[in-house]
N, C-alpha and C positions, 0 to 999 in steps of 0.2 A: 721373390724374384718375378716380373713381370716375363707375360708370356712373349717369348721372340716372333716378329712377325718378318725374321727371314723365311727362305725356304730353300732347296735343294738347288733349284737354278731357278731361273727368271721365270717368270710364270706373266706372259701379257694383260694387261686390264680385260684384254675384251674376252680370255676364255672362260666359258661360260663353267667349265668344274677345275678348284684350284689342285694344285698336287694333294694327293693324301697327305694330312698330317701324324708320321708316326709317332708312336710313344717315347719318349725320350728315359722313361727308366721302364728296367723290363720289370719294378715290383714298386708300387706304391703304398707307402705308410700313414697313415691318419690318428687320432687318439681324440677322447670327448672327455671332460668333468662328469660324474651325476650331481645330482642334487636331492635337495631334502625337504623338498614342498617350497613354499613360498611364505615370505614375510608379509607381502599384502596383495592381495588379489578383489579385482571389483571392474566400476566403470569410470572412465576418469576422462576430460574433454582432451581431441587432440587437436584442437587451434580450430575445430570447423565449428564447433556449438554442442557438434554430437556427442555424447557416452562411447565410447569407444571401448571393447573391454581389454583390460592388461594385468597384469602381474607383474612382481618383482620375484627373480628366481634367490633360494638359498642355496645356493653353489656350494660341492664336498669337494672339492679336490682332492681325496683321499678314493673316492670311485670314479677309477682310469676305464673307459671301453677304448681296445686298439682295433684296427681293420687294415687290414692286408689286400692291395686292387694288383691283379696280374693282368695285362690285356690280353688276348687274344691276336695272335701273331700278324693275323694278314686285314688288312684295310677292307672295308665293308661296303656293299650298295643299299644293303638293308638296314633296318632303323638298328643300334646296336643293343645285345642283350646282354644278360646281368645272370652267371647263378651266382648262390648265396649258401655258405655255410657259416652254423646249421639253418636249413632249409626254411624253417619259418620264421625268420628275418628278411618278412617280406618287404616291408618299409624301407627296411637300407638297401634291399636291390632296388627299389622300382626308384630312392634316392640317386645312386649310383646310373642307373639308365637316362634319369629325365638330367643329369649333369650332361653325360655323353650325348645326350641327342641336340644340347641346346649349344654346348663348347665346343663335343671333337665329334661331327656327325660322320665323320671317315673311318672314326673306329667300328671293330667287328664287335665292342664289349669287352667284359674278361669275368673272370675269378674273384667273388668277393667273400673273403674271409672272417668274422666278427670272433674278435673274442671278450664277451662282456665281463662285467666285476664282478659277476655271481647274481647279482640283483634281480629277484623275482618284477615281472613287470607289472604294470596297472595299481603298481600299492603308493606310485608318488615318488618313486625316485629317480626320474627322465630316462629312464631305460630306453625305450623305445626313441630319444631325441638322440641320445646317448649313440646307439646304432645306428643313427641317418646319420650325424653329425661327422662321426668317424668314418662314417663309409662314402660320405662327399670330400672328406681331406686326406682321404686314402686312393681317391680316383680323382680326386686335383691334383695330387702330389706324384702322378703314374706322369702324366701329360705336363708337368711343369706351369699349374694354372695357378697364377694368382689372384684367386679370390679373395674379394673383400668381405667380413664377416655379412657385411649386411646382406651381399650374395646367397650367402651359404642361409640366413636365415629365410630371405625367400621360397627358397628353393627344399628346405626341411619343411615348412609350411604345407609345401605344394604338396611334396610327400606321404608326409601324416595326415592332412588335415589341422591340424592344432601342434604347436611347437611350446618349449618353453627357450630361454635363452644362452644355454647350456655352450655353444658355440662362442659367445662372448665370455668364458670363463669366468674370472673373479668379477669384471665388470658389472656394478650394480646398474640396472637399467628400467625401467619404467617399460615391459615388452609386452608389443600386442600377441596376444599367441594364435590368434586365427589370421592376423594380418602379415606376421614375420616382423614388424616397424618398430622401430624403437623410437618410444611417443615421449622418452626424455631419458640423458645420457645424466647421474650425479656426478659424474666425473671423479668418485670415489671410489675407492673397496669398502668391503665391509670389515667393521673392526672382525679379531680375533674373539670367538665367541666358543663354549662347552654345550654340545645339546647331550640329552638324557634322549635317547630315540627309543620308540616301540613301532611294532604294530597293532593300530587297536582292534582290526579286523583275526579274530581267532581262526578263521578260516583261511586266511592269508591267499584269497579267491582274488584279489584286487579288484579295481574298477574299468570296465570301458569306457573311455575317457570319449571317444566320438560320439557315442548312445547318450550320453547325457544333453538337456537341452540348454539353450545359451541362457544367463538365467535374466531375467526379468527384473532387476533389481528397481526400488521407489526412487522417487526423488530424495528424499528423506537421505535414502542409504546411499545416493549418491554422494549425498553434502557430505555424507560421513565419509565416504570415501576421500575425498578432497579436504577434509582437515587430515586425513589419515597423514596421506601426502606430502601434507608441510610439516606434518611432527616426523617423517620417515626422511625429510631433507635434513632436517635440524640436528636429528639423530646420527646421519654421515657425517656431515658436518663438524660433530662435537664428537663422534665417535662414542657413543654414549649406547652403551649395552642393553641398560634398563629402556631406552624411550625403544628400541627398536623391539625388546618383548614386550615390550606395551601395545605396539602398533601390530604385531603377528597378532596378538591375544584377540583384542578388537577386530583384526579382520575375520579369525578363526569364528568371532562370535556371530558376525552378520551374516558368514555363510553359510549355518548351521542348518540353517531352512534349505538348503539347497541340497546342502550335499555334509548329512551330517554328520560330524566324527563322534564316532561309538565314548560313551563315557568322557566327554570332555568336561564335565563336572568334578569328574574324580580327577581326572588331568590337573588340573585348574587347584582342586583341595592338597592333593600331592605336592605341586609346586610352592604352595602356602605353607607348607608345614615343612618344606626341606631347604628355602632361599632362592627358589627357583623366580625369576623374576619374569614371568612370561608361558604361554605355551604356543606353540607353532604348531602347523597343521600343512597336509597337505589339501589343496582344497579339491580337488579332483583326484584320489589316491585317498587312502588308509592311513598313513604314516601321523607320526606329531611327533614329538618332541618339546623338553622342557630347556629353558634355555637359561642357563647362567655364565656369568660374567668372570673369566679365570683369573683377573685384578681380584677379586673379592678374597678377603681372608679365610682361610679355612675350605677356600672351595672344594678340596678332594674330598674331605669328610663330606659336603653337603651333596654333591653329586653320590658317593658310593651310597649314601643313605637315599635317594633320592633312585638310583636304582633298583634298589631293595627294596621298597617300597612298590613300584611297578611293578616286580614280578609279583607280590602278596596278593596286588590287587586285579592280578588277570593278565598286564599287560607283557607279559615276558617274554623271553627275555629281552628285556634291556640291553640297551646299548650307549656306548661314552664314546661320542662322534667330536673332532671340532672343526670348526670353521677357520682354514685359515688363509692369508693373503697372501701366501706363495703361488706362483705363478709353475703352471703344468710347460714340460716340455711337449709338443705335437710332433 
């Protein structure tokens, strides 16, 4: 619903402060996707010449974070503030503030609620986009604002620092996560896919995802990037299971140098020996996962072996996550 741009009574061109805008529901609702690292991650041109770096996000629709925004009753002169329970989800207040200061500068603030999917953060699975994400469509939805995704990506950007694209849900998307941009829409979902999830960090410490530096990639691994690309086009396209754990595995391989996943030789040996046709990684995060194809015969046997096997070899426990193209209610 677009924002009304009535107001209470006439308000002249020339006065210089418009009426307050009050809140139109006394409790605003939001909800986000997580995700489970990314299918390919690198540097890829965005029409100017440059490298530009982006990500394709792997969306779980299966981890919901909800946020609850209550305003604060009376109309403000001061910039409006934000608390936040629990208290260190500081990113979705300081999200929920910079909405308020730039859409309803008349509000006093209010009440931001988060309640996440259980999901420890920094291990890779948009925890922390997850709580901006929800807690700007939890305080759009207080004001009756209709924001446009690419809105709401700006503005998690601004928040974190680095975003994934968790906000566009099932939408497979080519996203810059330091720019908010989406440097190319497929105009697909992803097929329906089974992952085998761990974590290969045994201290489950995760990563600070800001601390790490932008990485330096060659020419070389650019090009690589950019055949990545057209075989990750071809793959939506044909809906084709195996090319897209091809293109995770390959990208999981180039970033190894960067930011490398614990044991992904055993990942990789594991996948070989159970029909796993791929591994996936979180490339900033801990997490990975083995990916197979639920068309395939026998899948259940090859997955519950294929779990079994990750707890033997350290990685436990395992997890039987899927990927699918059902659309989240917000």
């Amino acid at each position: 619903m677009a924002v009304s741009t009535q107001r209470r009574s006439p308000t002249p061109p020339s006065e210089a402060h418009p009426e307050p805008l009050w809140p139109i529901r006394s409790l605003g609702r939001g909800s986000a996707i997580g995700h489970h690292g990314e299918l390919l991650q690198g540097a890829f041109d965005d029409g100017s010449g440059q490298p530009h770096p982006a990500l394709v996000t792997l969306p779980l629709p299966t981890l919901v974070t909800t946020a609850e925004f209550r305003p604060f009753p009376h109309p403000s002169t001061e910039p409006p503030t934000v608390t936040v329970s629990p208290q260190w989800k500081t990113k979705a207040r300081a999200a929920a503030e910079l909405l308020l200061r730039e859409h309803v500068p008349q509000s006093a603030g209010g009440e931001l609620v988060i309640h996440d999917a259980g999901t420890p953060p920094g291990v890779g699975l948009g925890t922390s986009t997850c709580d901006v994400t929800a807690a700007l469509r939890a305080t759009a939805d207080c004001y009756r604002l209709d924001l446009p995704v690419e809105r709401l990506a700006t503005l998690a950007v601004r928040a974190e620092g680095a975003s994934d694209s968790v906000m566009l849900e099932n939408r497979a998307v080519l996203f810059g996560q330091r720019s908010g941009r989406v440097l190319e829409d497929f105009d697909r979902a992803l097929p329906e896919m089974i992952l085998v999830g761990c974590d290969t960090d045994p201290t489950h410490t995760g990563v600070d995802t800001l601390s790490l530096r932008p990485p330096d990639y060659t020419a070389e691994e650019i090009g690589r990037f950019r055949v990545l690309l057209g075989v990750l086009r071809h793959a939506l396209d044909t809906g084709s299971v195996p090319l897209l754990a091809r293109v995770a595995e390959a990208s999981a391989l180039i970033n190894q140098r960067r930011l490398p996943t614990r044991g992904l030789d055993v990942l990789r040996e594991v996948a070989a020996r159970t029909g796993g046709l791929g591994v996936q990684v979180s490339h900033s995060g801990t997490v990975a996962s083995i990916i197979f194809d639920p068309a395939t015969p026998g899948v259940a046997e090859h997955v519950e072996r294929c779990a079994r096997l990750l707890d033997e070899r350290g990685f436990g426990p395992a997890r039987v996550l899927r990927v699918t193209t059902e659309e989240v209610a917000r």
